[in-house]
DONUTOR-996265 format. One record per residue (C-alpha): x, y, z. Coordinates in steps of 0.2 Angstrom, whole numbers, plus 5000, padded with zeros to 4 digits. Layout:
<atoms>
<atom px="X" py="Y" pz="Z"/>
...
</atoms>
This chain:
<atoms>
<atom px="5000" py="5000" pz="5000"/>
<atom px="5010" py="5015" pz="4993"/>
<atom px="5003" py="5035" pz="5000"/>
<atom px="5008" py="5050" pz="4992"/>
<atom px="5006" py="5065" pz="5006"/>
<atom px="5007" py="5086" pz="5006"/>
<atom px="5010" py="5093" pz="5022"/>
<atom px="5005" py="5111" pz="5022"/>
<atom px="5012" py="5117" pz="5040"/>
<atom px="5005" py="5134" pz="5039"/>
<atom px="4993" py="5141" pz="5048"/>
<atom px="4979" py="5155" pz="5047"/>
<atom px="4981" py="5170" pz="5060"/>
<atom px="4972" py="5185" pz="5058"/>
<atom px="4969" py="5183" pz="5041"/>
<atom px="4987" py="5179" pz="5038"/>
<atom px="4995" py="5163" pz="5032"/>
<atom px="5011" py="5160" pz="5043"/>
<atom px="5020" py="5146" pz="5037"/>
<atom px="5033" py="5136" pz="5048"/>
<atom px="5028" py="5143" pz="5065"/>
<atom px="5016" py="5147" pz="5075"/>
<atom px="5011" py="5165" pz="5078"/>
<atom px="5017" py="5171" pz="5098"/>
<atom px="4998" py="5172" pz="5101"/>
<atom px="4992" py="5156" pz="5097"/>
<atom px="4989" py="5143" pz="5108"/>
<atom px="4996" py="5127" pz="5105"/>
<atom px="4982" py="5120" pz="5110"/>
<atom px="4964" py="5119" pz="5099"/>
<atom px="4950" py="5116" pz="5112"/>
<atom px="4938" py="5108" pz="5099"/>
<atom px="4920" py="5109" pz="5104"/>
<atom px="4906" py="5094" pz="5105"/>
<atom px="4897" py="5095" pz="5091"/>
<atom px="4893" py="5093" pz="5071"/>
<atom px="4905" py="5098" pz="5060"/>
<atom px="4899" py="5107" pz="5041"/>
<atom px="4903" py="5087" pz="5035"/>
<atom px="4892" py="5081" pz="5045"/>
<atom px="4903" py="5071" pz="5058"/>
<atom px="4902" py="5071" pz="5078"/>
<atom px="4920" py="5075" pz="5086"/>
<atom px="4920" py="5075" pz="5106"/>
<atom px="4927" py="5088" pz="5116"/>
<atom px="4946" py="5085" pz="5115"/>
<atom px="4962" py="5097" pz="5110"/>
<atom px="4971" py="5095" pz="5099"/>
<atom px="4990" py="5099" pz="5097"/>
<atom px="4997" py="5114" pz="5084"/>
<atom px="5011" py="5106" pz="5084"/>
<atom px="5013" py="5091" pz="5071"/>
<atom px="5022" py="5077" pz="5072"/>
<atom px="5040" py="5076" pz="5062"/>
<atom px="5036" py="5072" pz="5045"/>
<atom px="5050" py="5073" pz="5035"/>
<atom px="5058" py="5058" pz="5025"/>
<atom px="5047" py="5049" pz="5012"/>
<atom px="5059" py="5034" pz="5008"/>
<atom px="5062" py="5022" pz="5022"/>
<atom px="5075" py="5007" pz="5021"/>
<atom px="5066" py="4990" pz="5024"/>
<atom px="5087" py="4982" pz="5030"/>
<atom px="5098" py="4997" pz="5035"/>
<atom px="5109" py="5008" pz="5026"/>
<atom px="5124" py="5004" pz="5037"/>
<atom px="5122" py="4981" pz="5037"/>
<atom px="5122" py="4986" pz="5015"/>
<atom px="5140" py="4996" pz="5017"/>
<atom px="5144" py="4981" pz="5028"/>
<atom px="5146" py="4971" pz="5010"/>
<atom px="5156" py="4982" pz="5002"/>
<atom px="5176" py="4981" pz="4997"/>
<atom px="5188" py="4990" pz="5008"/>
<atom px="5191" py="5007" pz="5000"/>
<atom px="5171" py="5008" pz="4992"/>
<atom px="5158" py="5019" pz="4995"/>
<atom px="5148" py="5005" pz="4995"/>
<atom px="5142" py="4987" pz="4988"/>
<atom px="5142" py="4981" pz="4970"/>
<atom px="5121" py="4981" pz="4968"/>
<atom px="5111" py="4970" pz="4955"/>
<atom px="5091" py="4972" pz="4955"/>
<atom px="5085" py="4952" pz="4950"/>
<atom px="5070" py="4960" pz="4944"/>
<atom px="5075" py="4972" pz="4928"/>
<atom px="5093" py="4965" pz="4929"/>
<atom px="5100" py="4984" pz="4930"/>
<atom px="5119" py="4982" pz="4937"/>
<atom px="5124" py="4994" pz="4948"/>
<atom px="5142" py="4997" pz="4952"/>
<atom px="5152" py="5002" pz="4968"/>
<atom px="5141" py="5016" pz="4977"/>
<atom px="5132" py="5018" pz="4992"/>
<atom px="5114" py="5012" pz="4998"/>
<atom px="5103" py="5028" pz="4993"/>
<atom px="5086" py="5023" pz="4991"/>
<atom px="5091" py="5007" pz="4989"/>
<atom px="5082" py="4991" pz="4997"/>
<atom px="5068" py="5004" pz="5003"/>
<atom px="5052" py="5007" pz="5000"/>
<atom px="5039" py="5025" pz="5000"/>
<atom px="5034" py="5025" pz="5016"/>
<atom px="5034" py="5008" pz="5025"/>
<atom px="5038" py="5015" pz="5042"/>
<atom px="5024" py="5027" pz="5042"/>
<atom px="5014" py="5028" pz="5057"/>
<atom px="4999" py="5039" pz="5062"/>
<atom px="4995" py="5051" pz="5080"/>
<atom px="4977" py="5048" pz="5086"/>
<atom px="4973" py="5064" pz="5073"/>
<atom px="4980" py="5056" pz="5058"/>
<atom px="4995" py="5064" pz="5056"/>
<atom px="5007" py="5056" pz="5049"/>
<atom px="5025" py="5055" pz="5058"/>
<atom px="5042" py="5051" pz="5057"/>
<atom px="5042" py="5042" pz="5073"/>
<atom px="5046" py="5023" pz="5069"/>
<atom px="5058" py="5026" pz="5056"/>
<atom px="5068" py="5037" pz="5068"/>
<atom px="5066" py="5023" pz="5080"/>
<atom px="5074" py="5010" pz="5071"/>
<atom px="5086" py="5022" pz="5064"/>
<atom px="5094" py="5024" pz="5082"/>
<atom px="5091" py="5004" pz="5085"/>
<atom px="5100" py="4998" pz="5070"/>
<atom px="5114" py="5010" pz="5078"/>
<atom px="5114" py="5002" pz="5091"/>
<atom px="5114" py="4985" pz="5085"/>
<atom px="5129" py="4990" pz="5074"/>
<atom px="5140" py="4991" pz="5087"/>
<atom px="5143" py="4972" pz="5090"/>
<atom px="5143" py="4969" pz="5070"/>
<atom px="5156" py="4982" pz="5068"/>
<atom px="5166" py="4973" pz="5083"/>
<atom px="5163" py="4956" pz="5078"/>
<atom px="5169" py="4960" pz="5060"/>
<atom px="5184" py="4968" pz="5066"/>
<atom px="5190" py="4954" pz="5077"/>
<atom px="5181" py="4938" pz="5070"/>
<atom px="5174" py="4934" pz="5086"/>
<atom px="5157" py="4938" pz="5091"/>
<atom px="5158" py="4943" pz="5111"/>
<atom px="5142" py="4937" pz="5121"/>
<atom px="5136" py="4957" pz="5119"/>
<atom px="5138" py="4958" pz="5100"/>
<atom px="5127" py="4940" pz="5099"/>
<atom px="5113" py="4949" pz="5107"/>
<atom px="5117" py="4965" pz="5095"/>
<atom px="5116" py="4955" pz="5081"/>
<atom px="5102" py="4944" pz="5087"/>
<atom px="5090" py="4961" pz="5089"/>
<atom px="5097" py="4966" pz="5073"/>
<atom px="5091" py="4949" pz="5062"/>
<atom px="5072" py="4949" pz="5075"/>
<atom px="5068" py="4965" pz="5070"/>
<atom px="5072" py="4962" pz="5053"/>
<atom px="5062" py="4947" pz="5054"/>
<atom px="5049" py="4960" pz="5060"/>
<atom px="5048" py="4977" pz="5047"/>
<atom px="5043" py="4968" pz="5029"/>
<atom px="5030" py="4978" pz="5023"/>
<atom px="5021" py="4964" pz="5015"/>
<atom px="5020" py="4954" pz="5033"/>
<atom px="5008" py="4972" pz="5040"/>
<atom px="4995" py="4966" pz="5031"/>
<atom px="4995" py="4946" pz="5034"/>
<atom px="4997" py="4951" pz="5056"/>
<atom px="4979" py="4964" pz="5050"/>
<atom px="4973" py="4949" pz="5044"/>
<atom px="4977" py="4938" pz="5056"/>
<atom px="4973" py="4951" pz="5070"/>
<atom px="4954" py="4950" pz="5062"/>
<atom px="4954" py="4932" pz="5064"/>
<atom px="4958" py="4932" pz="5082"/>
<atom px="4944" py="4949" pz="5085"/>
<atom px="4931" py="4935" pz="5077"/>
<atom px="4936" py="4920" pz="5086"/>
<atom px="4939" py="4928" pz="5101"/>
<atom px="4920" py="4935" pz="5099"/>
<atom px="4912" py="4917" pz="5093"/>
<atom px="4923" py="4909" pz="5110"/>
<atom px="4921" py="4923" pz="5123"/>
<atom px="4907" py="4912" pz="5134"/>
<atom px="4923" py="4899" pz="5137"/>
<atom px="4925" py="4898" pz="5158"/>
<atom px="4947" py="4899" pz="5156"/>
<atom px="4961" py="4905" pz="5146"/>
<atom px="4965" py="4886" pz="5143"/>
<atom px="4950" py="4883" pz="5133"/>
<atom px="4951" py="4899" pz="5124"/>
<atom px="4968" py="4896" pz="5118"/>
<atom px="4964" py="4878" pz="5114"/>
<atom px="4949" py="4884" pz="5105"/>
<atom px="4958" py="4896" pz="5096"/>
<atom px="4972" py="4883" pz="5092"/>
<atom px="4958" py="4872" pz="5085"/>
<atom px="4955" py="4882" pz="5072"/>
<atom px="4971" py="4882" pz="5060"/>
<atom px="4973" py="4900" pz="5058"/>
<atom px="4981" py="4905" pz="5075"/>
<atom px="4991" py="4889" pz="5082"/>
<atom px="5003" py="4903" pz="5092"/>
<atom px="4988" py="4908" pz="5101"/>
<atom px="4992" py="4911" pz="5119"/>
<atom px="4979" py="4922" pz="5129"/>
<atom px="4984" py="4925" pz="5149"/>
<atom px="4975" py="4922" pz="5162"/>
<atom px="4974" py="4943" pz="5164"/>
<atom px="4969" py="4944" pz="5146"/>
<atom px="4956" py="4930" pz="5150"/>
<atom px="4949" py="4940" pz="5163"/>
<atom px="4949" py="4958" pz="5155"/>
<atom px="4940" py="4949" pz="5140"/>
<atom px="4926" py="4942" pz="5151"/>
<atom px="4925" py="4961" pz="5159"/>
<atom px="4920" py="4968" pz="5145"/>
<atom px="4904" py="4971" pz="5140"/>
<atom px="4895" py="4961" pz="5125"/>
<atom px="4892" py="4980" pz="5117"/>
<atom px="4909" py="4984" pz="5119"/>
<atom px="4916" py="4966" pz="5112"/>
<atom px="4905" py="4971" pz="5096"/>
<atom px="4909" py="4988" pz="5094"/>
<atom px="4930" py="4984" pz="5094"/>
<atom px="4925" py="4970" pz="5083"/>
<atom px="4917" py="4979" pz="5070"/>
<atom px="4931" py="4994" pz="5072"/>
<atom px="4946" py="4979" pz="5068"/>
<atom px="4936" py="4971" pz="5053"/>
<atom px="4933" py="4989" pz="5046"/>
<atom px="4952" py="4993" pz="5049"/>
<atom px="4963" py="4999" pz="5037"/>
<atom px="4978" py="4996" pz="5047"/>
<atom px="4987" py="5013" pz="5048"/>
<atom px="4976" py="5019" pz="5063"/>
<atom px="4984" py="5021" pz="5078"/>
<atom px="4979" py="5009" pz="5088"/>
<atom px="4988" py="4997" pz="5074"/>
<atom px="5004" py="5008" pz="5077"/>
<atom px="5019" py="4998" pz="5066"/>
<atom px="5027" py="5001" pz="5083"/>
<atom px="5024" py="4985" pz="5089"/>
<atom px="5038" py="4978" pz="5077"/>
<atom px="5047" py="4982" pz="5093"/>
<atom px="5037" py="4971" pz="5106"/>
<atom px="5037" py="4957" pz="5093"/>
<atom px="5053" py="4957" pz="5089"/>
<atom px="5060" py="4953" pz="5108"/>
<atom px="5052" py="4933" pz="5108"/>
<atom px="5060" py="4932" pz="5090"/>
<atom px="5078" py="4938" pz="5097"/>
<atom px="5075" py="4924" pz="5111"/>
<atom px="5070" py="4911" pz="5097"/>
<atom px="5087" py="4916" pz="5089"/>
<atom px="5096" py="4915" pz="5105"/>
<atom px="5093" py="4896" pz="5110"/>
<atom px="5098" py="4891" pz="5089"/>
<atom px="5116" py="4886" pz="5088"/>
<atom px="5127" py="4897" pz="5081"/>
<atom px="5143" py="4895" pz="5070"/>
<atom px="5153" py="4910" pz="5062"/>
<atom px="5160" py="4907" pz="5047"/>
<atom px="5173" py="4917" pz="5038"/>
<atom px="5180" py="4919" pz="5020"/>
<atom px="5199" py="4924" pz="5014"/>
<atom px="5192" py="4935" pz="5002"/>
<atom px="5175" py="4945" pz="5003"/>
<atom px="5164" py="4932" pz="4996"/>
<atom px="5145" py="4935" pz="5007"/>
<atom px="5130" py="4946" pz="4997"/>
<atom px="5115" py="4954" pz="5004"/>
<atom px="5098" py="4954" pz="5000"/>
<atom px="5083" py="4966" pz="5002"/>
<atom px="5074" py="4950" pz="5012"/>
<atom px="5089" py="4945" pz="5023"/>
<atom px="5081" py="4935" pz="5037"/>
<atom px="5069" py="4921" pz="5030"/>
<atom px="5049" py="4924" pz="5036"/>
<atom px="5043" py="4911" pz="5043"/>
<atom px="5060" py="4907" pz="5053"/>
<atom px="5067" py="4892" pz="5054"/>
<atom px="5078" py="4881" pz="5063"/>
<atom px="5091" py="4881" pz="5053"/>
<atom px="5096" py="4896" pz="5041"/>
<atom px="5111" py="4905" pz="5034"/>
<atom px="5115" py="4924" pz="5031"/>
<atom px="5127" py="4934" pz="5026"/>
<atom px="5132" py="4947" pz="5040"/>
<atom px="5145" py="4956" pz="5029"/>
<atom px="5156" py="4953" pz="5016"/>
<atom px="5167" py="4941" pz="5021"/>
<atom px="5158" py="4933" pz="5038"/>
<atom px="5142" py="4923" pz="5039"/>
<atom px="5131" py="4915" pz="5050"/>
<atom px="5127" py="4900" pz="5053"/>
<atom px="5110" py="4895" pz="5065"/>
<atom px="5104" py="4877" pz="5067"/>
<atom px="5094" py="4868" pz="5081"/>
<atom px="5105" py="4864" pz="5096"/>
<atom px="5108" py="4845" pz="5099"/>
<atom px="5113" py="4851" pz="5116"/>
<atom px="5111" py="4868" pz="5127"/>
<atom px="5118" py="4884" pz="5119"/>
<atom px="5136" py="4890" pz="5124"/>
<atom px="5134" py="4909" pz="5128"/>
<atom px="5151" py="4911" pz="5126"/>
<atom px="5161" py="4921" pz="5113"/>
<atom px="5160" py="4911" pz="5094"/>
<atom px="5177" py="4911" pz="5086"/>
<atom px="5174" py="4911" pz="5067"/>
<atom px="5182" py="4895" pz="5056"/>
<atom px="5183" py="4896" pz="5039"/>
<atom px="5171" py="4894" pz="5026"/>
<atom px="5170" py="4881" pz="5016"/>
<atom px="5162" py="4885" pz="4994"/>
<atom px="5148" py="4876" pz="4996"/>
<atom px="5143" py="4884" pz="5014"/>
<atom px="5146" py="4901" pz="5002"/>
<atom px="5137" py="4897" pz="4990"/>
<atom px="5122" py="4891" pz="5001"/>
<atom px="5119" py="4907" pz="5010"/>
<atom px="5121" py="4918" pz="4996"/>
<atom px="5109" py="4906" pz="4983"/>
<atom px="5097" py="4908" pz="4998"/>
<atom px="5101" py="4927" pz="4996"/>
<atom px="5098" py="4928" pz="4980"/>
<atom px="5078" py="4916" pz="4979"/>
<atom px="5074" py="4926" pz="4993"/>
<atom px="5077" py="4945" pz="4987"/>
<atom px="5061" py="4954" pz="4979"/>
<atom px="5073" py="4970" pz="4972"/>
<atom px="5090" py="4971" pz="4977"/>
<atom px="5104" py="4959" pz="4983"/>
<atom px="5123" py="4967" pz="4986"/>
<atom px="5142" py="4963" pz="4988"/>
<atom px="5159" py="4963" pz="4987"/>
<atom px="5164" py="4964" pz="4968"/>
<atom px="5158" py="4965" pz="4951"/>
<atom px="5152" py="4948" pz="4953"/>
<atom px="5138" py="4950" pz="4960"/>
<atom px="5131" py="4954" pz="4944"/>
<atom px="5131" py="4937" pz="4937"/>
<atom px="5122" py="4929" pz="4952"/>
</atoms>
């Protein structure tokens, strides 16, 4: 779902139009009033900020600008590109709008405005997260704090396709109706294994407390929310992209108790792709975390060393794995080290 927005931030003042600022008069507050307004609807008394959000960038990177430098040649300004769907071949230069997409972050304020908000937000995480990469690449060892770096970096990843918003609208219409048709249920145990019964939801896991505040709520209230979530278009507020943060923690701890094996080429050999991290996860996968280490991640035969992981070196065919799993699972754009890359 692609939107094309003007922001006009000026504002009327004595019959003036004052662009960029607020008069020193004005509140910056609007008290609106109960009533109907000339297009007929009902607003409640509420107020209403002057101020809008931050609103300000109109491409937003689905895998971050620094992880795609990550995969260039010492001495680049950035990767070797090739786009599998128009086969265009790109050659050394940075990320620009590059594996990104108009708008994919956006979120809305309870006014629907639109805000910069989440892309800042994973902006300053993927910063964060940088840290251990940038260590681990530089020593080839990955220290227990750059493991949990990197493991944030690959679940929020998991987490920020735009394609995946509209499958979790879906599925959180599934779960308003069944949770309607099986609200007379006496416990969360049957709820959940009600709503495990049906096929769609199998990771259903309603709390107690959520049992509880379900059977609180008024049948009228039930229906209203109900028709509210089916009605959805998925950029309201209350279905805030922001919770690719809270759903991104259980996928780190997924990734935390695989196995992990570090892997590292003599010559920069790994690519990137705009769908890194495969969706749904599995048990054992391979990426590329720049150009010249990989990762390998498979289910543990025995418990998980916290440890630090020393990379060994990698075999062609582990190579060639990862980045023929790179390449099948990109949409746009895949990325490395060399003029190779064009020929994948």
């Amino acid at each position: 779902m692609r939107m094309k927005f003007s922001v006009h931030t000026g504002e009327a003042h004595g019959g003036d139009e004052v662009h960029g600022r607020t008069p020193p008069d004005t509140p910056d507050e609007i008290t609106l009033t109960q009533g109907s307004s000339r297009f007929g609807q009902f607003y409640p008394m509420t107020k209403f900020s002057r101020h809008a959000p931050k609103f300000e960038k109109r491409m937003h990177h689905v895998v971050p600008v620094a992880w795609q430098k990550r995969f260039a040649l010492p001495g680049d300004r950035g990767p070797y590109y090739l786009n599998v769907r128009t086969g265009k071949k790109l050659n050394a230069q940075g990320p620009a709008k590059k594996m990104a997409e108009e708008y994919a972050n956006i979120v809305f304020d309870e006014y629907f405005r639109p805000s910069d908000k989440l892309e800042d937000s994973l902006s300053a995480t993927e910063t964060k997260t940088m840290e251990g990469l940038d260590r681990t690449i530089a020593t080839s060892i990955m220290d227990p704090t750059a493991r949990l770096d990197i493991a944030y970096l690959l679940a929020i990843q998991a987490c920020r396709y735009p394609e995946r918003f509209q499958h979790l609208l879906d599925l959180g219409r599934y779960l308003a109706i069944a949770l309607n048709d099986f609200a007379s249920l006496p416990d969360a145990s049957m709820l959940n294994a009600a709503l495990q019964s049906t096929g769609i939801l199998p990771g259903a896991n309603i709390t107690p407390e959520e049992f509880e505040q379900l059977k609180a709520s008024p049948k009228e209230e039930l229906a209203t929310q109900l028709e509210q979530i089916l009605r959805a278009h998925g950029y309201e507020a209350y279905f805030n992209p922001e919770l690719i943060f809270r759903a991104a923690a259980p996928v780190a701890i997924h990734l935390l108790n695989l196995k992990w094996d570090l892997i590292e080429s003599d010559a920069p050999a790994f690519i990137l792709s705009d769908r890194p991290v495969p969706v749904p996860l599995k048990f054992g996968f391979g990426i590329g975390l720049s150009a010249n280490l990989g990762l390998l991640m498979s289910e543990p035969k025995n418990a998980t060393d916290n440890g630090p992981i020393r990379a060994w070196k990698a075999s062609p065919a582990e190579i060639e794995a990862i980045n023929q799993s790179a390449r099948s699972s990109a949409r746009e754009w895949i990325c490395g080290p060399g003029p190779w890359v064009h020929a994948l």
